[in-house]
C-alpha positions in Angstrom: 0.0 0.0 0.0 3.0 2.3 0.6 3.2 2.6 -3.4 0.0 3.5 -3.7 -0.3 6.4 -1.0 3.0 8.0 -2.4 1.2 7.6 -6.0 -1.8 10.2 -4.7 0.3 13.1 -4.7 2.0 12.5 -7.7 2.0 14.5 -11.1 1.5 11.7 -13.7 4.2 11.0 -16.6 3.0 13.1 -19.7 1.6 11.7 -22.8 4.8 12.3 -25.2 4.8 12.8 -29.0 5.2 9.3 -31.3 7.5 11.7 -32.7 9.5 12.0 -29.5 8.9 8.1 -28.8 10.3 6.8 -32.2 13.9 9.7 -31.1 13.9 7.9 -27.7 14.4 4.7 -28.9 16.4 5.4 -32.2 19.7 5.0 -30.5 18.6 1.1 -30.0 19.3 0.4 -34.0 22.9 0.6 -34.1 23.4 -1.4 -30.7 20.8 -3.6 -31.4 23.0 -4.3 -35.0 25.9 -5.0 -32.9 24.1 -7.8 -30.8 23.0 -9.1 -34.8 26.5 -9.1 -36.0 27.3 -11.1 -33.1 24.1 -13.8 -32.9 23.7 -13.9 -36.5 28.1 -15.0 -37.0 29.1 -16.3 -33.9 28.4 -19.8 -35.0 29.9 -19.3 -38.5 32.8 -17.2 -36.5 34.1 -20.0 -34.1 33.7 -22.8 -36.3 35.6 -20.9 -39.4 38.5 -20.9 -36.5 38.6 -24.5 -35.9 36.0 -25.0 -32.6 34.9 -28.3 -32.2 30.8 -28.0 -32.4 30.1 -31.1 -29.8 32.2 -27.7 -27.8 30.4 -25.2 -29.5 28.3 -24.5 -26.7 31.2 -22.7 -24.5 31.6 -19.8 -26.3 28.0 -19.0 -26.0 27.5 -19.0 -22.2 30.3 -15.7 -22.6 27.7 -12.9 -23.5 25.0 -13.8 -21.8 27.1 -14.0 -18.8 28.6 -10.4 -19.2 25.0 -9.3 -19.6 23.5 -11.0 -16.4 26.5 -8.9 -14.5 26.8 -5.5 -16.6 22.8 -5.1 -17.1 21.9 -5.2 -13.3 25.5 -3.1 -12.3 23.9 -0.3 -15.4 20.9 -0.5 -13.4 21.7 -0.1 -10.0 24.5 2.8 -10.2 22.6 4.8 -13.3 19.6 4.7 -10.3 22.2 6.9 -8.7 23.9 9.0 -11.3 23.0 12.4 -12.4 25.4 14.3 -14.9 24.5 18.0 -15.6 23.8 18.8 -19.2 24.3 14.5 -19.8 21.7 12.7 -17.8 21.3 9.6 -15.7 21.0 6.6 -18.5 23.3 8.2 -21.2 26.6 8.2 -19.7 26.4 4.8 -19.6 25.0 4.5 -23.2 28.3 7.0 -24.0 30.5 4.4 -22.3 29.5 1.4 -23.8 29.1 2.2 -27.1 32.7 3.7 -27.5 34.4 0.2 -25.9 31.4 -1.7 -28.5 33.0 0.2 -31.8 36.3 -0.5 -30.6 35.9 -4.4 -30.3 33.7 -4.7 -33.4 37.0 -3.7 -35.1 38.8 -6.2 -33.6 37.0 -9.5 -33.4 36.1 -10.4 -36.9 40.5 -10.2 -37.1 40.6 -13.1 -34.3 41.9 -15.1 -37.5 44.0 -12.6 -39.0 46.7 -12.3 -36.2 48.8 -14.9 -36.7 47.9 -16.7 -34.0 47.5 -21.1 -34.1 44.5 -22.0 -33.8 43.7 -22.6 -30.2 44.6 -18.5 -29.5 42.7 -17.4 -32.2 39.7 -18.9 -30.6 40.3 -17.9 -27.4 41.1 -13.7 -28.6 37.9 -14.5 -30.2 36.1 -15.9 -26.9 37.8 -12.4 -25.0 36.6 -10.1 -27.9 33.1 -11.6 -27.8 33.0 -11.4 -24.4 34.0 -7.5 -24.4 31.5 -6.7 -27.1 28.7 -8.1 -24.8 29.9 -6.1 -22.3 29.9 -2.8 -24.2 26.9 -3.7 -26.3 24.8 -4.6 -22.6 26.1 -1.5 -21.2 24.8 0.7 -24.2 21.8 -0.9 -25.1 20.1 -1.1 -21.1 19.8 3.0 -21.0 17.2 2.7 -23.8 15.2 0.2 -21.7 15.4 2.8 -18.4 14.5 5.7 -20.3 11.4 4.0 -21.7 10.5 3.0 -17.9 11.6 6.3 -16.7 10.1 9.0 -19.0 6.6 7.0 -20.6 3.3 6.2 -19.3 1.9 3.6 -18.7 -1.0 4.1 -21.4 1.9 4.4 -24.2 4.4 1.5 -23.0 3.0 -0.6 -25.1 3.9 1.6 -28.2 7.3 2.3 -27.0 8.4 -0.5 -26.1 7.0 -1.3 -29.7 9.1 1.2 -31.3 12.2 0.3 -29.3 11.9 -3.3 -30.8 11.4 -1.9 -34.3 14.8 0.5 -34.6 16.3 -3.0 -33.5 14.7 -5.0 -35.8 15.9 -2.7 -38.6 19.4 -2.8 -37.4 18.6 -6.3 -37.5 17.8 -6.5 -40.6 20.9 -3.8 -42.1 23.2 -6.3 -39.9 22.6 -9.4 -41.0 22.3 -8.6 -44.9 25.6 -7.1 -44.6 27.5 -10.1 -45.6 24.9 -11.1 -48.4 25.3 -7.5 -49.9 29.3 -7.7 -49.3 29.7 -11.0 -51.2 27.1 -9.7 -54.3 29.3 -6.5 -55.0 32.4 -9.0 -55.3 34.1 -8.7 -51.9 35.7 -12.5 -51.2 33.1 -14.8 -49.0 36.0 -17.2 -48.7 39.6 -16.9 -47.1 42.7 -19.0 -45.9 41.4 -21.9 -43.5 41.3 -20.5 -40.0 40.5 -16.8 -40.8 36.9 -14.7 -41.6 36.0 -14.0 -45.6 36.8 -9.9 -45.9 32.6 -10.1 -45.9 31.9 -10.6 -42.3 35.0 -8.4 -41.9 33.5 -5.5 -43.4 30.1 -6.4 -42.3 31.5 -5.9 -38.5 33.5 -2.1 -39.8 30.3 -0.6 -40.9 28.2 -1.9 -38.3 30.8 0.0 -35.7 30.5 3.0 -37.8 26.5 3.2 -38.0 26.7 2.0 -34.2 28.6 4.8 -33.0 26.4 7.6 -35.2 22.8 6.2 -34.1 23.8 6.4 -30.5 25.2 10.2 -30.9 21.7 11.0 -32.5 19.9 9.5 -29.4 22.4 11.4 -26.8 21.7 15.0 -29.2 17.7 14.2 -29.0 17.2 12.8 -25.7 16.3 15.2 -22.5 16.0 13.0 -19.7 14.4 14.5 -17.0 16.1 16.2 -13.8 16.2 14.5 -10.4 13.5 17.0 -9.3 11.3 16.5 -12.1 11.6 12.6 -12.2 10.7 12.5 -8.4 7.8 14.8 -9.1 6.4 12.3 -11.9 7.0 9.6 -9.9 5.6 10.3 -6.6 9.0 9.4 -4.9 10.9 11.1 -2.3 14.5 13.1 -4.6 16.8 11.2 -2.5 15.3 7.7 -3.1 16.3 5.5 -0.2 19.3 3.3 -1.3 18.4 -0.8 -1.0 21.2 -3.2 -1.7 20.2 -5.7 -4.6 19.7 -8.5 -2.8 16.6 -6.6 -0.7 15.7 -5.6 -4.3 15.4 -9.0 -5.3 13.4 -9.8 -2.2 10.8 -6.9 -2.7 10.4 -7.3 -6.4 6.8 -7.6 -7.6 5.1 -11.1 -8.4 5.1 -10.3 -11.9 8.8 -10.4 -11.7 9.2 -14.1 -11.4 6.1 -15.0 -13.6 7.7 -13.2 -16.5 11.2 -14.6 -15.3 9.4 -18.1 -15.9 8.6 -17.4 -19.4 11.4 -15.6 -20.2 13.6 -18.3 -19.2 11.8 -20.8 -21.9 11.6 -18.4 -24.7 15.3 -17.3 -24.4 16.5 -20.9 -24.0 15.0 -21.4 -27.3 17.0 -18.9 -29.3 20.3 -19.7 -27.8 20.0 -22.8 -29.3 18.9 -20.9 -32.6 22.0 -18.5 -32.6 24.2 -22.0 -31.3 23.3 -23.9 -34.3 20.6 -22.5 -36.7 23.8 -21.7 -39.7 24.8 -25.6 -38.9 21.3 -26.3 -39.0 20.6 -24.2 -42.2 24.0 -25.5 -43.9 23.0 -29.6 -43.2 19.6 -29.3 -44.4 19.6 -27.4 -47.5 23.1 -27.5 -48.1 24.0 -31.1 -47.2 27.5 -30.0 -45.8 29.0 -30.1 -42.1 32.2 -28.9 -43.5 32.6 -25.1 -42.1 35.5 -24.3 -44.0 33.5 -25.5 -47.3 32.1 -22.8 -50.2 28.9 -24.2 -49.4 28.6 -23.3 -45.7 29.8 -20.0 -46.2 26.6 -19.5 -48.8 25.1 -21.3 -45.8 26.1 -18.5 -43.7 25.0 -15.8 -46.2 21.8 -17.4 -46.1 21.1 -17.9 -42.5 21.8 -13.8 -42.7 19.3 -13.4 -45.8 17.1 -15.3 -43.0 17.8 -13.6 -39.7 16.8 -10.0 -42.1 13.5 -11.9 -43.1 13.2 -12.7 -39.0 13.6 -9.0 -38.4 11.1 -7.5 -41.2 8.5 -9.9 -39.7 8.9 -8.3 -36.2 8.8 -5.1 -37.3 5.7 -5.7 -39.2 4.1 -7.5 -36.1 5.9 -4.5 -33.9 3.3 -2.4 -35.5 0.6 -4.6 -35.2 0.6 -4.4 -31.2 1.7 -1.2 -30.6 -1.9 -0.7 -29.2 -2.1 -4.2 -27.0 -4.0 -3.2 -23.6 -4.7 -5.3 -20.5 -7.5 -7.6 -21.9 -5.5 -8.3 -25.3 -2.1 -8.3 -24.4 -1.3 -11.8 -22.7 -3.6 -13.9 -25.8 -1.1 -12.0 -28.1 1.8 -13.1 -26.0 0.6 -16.6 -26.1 -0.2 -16.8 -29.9 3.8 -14.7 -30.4 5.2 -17.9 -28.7 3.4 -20.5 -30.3 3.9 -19.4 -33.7 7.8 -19.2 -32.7 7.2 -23.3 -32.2 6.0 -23.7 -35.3 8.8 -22.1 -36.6 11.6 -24.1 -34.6 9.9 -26.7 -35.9 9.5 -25.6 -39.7 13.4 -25.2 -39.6 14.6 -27.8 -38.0 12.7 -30.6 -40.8 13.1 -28.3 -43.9 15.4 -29.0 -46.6 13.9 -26.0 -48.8 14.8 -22.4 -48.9 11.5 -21.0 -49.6 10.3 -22.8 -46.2 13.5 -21.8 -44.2 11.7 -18.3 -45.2 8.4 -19.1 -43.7 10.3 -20.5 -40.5 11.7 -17.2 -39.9 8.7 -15.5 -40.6 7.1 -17.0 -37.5 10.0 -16.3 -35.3 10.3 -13.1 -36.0 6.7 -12.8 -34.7 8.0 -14.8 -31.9 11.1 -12.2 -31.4 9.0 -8.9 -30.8 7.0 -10.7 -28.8 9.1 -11.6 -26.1 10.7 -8.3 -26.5 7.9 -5.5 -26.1 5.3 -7.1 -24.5 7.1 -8.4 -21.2 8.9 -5.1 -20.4 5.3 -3.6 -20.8 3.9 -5.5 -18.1 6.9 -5.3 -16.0 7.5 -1.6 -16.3 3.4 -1.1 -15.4 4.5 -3.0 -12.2 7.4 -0.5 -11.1 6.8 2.3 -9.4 9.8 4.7 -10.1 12.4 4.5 -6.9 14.6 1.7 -8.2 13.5 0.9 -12.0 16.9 0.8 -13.4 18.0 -1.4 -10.9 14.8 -3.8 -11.5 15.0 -3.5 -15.6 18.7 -4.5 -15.2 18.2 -7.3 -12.8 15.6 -8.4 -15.0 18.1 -9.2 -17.5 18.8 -12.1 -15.5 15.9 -14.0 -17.1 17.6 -13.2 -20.7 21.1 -14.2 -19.8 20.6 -17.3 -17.3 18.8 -19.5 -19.5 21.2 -19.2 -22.7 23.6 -20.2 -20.1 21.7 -23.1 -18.3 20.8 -23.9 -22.5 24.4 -24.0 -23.2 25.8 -25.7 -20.6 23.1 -28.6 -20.9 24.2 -28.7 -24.6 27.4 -30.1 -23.9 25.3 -33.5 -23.0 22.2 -32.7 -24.9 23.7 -32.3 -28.5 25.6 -35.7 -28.4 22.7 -37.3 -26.9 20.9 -36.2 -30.0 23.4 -37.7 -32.0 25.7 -34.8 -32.8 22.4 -33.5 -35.3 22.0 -29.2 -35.4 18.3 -29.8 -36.8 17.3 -32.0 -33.5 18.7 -28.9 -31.5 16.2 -26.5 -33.2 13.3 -29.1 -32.1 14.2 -28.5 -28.7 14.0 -25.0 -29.1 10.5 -25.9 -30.5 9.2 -27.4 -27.5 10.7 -24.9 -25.4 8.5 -22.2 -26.6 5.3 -24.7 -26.7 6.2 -25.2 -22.8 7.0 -20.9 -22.6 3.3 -20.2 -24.4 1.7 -22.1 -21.7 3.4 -20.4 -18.8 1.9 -16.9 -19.9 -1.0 -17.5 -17.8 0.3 -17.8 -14.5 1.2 -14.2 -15.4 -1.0 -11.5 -13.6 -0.6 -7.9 -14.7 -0.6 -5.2 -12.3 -0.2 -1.2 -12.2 1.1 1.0 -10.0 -0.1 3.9 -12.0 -3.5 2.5 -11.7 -3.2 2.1 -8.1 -2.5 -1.4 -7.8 -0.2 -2.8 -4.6 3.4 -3.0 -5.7 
């Protein structure tokens, strides 16, 4: 009840412009192209430098280990930061993005060094694990400011938005090595080092990185300490709670979102893991990554990942507008078509089909990206949000950990097959559609108990 007595003398968050919404969250294309680069070509990038794929699993647990520490750190100390004439979010966005351009430079070059084998992988384990660093710490301001600065009644939309300048960095980053190779630069190289495609692909996803995050820090006022307390109904100096008592007093729909989270994220770990090995078996009929044919693999899967990303964008704009009676049904029906999906890609030996596949995950993609920070953003109620949207990151990173590590027994169990990795991903989002409804949505800005 103690939220909802601070909440009667508060001013309520003004309805912004989509104008000002779509600036907001503009900044999110060039990091969300970095996090692209590195889904879409970390599978094609270690096993072009000689990892074994029954081990392929290890260097995946790396980012999404960085981000379940960085996220919640971003959180907790931009809760506490105010810079004059910067803000509280953007100094960390400024941070992060500078350290992102600078590794994007170096890691598609893990090959390139001279190194044997065995170093090249681990400079590029290092350098992936730096670029999830950065990339975290640059891409969780755009979540706070949404959860900061946007009301509850146009969450839904932002959130929306935020999604769609990611999708379409998405979908710039991962035709990048399609449209390198058709203008003649080499898609093949020396054994143990990248084609110059994925090389340049990474340089000019750096360079449009670093601009869209300089538009977002010229455009974006956040709001004062004294005007954020005033919006929020919360005392200036908000008492300081160590994150452990944060985790304790989190809302309920903290851990019912965790639950889903945890399935749906799962899912796509073992997408990024294996869906080029997947991709290269079944229509290429090759397991050979330093072979002509699973480098058009590779192409292809990225041809595929931009077909994901137009599909989210499309369905982006189709729940901008979700409310409170609509919004878990579309959750569930995001998730399930993601199933079909997994499932489409893991038995097709067709191109045309591979399509369709990603068609239905991209649905699934915006889905779990807009619609659970909707409902857990209605549930916050302004003292600590950073901290909770960063912890909240937990239920992205831990389960492509738990996923990977379980791969190192799973994928010889399934007899050393990609495709029969995708079907797991498959059931996991059948399993994640189901746990929507022990969901139940609450709103601080309504009045609802925190």
């Amino acid at each position: 009840m103690e939220s909802f007595k601070n909440n009667l003398g508060k001013k309520h968050l003004p309805t912004l412009s989509i104008t000002t919404l779509m600036l907001m969250t503009f900044g999110n294309l060039g990091t969300s192209m970095a996090f692209s680069l590195q889904s879409a070509n970390m599978g094609r990038i270690f096993q072009t430098l000689g990892a074994d794929p029954t081990k392929l699993g290890f260097f995946f647990i790396l980012p999404p280990l960085a981000g379940m520490v960085v996220q919640p750190l971003v959180g907790y100390f931009s809760d506490r930061t105010w810079i004059p004439k910067i803000g509280r979010r953007l100094p960390y966005l400024i941070l992060g993005a500078i350290v992102a351009i600078v590794v994007m430079m170096l890691l598609p070059n893990a090959g390139s060094f001279g190194f044997k084998a065995s170093t090249a992988l681990w400079f590029g384990a290092v350098a992936i694990l730096f670029m999830d660093l950065s990339s975290n710490m640059s891409m969780q301001p755009f979540k706070m400011m949404i959860s900061d600065m946007v009301n509850d009644s146009q969450k839904d939309m932002a959130w929306s938005w935020q999604t769609i300048w990611g999708n379409i960095g998405g979908v710039i980053a991962n035709l990048f090595p399609f449209f390198f190779t058709a203008i003649g630069v080499a898609n093949v190289a020396a054994q143990g080092e990248l084609p110059a495609s994925v090389k340049w692909s990474f340089y000019v996803g750096a360079i449009i990185l670093g601009i869209s995050a300089a538009f977002t820090i010229w455009k974006v006022d956040e709001y004062e300490p004294g005007k954020y307390a005033e919006y929020h109904g919360i005392a200036e100096n908000t008492e300081k709670i160590n994150l452990f008592k944060l985790v304790k007093k989190a809302p309920k729909v903290f851990w019912t979102l965790g639950l889903v989270q945890f399935f749906c994220w799962a899912g796509f770990q073992y997408l990024w893991t294996y869906g080029t090995g997947a991709v290269a078996q079944n229509i290429w009929h090759t397991t050979d990554a330093s072979s002509a044919a699973f480098q058009s693999a590779g192409n292809w899967y990225g041809v595929l990942s931009s077909i994901e990303t137009v599909a989210a964008i499309i369905w982006g704009l189709m729940i901008t507008r979700l409310n409170n009676k609509t919004r878990k049904p579309a959750y569930t029906l995001g998730l399930l078509l993601g199933a079909v999906g997994f499932f489409m890609l893991a038995v097709t030996g067709s191109k045309a089909m591979s399509a369709v596949a990603f068609v239905l995950l991209g649905i699934a993609w915006v889905t779990m990206n807009a619609i659970p920070f909707t409902i857990l953003t209605n549930a916050l109620d302004g003292k600590h949000d950073g901290t909770y949207m960063g912890l909240f990151n937990t239920w992205i990173c831990l389960p492509q950990i738990v996923a990977s590590i379980v791969s190192f027994a799973l994928y010889p169990l399934l007899g050393n097959q990609m495709p029969h990795m995708i079907l797991i991903s498959a059931t996991l989002f059948v399993v994640g559609s189901l746990s929507v409804w022990f969901i139940k949505e609450t709103s601080v800005e309504r009045g609802d108990a925190f």
